[in-house]
ZAPARO-473422 format. One line per 3 residues: number of its first residue (from 1); their letters; for each residue x, y, z of C-alpha. Coordinates in steps of 0.001 Angstrom, whole numbers, plus 500000, padded with zeros to 6 digits. Example, Ala and Ser with C-alpha at 12.3 -4.5 7.8 and 13.67 -1.06 7.14 Angstrom:
% residues 2
1	AS	512300,495500,507800 | 513670,498940,507140 $
***
This chain:
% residues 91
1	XXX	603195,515495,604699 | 602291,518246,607183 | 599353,516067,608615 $
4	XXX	601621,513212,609625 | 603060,515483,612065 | 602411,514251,615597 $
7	XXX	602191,517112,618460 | 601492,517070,622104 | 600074,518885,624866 $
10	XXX	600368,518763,628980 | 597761,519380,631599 | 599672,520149,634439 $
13	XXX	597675,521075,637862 | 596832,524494,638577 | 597318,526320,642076 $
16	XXX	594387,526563,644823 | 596805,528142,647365 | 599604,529798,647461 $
19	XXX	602306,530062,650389 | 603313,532695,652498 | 605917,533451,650091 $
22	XXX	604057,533210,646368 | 605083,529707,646084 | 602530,527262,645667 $
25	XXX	600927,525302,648862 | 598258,523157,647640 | 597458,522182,643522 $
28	XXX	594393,520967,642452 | 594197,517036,642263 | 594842,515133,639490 $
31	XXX	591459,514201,638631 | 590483,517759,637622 | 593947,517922,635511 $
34	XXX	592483,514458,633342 | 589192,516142,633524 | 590696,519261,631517 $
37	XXX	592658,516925,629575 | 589005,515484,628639 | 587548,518656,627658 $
40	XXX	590009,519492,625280 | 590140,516517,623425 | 586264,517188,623314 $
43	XXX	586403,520626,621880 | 589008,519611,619448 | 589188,518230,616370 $
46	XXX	592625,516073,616491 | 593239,512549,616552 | 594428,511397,619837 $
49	XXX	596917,508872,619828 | 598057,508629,623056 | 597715,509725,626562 $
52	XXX	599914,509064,629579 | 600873,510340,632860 | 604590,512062,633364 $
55	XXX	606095,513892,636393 | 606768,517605,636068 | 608595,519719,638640 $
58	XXX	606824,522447,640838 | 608674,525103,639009 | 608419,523993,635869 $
61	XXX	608041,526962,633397 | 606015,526508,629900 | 607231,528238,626882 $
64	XXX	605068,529267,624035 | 606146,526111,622214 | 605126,523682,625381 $
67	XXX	608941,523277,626230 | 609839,522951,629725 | 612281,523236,631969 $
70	XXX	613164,524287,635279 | 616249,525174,637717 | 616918,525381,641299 $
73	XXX	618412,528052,643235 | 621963,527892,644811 | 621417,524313,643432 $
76	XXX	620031,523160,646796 | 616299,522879,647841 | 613597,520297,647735 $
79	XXX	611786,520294,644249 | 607861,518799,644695 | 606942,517167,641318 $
82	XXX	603351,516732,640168 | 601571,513621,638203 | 600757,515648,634700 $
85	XXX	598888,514667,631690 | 600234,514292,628436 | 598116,514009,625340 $
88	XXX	600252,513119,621893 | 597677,513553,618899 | 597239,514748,615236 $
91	X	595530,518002,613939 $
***
């Protein structure tokens, strides 16, 4: 039963510069974050069964278990959200 059980994964895109403050400026575009996306289907041995694009926030944090979430300050500020890849697949 254990190998009906469907997982996923997100490529987000990594910083290229940060801000005067640690925050990020600039992220990498999206065609190096389906590019990654690529390479690990490549080097794995899973059956993809999907891929699609979803929005993540800037701030978005990943735990170990590829749960996010994110909050904002004082509940006020401008959150930037980037175009992500999400691959759903079997081991």
């Amino acid at each position: 039963m254990l190998d009906k059980v469907i997982k996923c994964k997100d490529f987000a895109p990594q910083p290229i510069l940060r801000g005067p403050f640690g925050g990020v400026a600039e992220v990498e575009p999206f065609s190096q974050v389906v590019s990654a996306a690529n390479q690990w289907i490549e080097n794995q041995s899973v059956q993809v069964i999907n891929v699609e694009t979803v929005a993540l926030p800037q701030n978005a944090n990943s735990t170990n278990d590829g749960v996010y979430g994110f909050t904002i300050a004082n509940g006020t500020g401008l959150v930037q959200w980037y175009q992500c890849v999400r691959v759903w697949y079997r081991e």
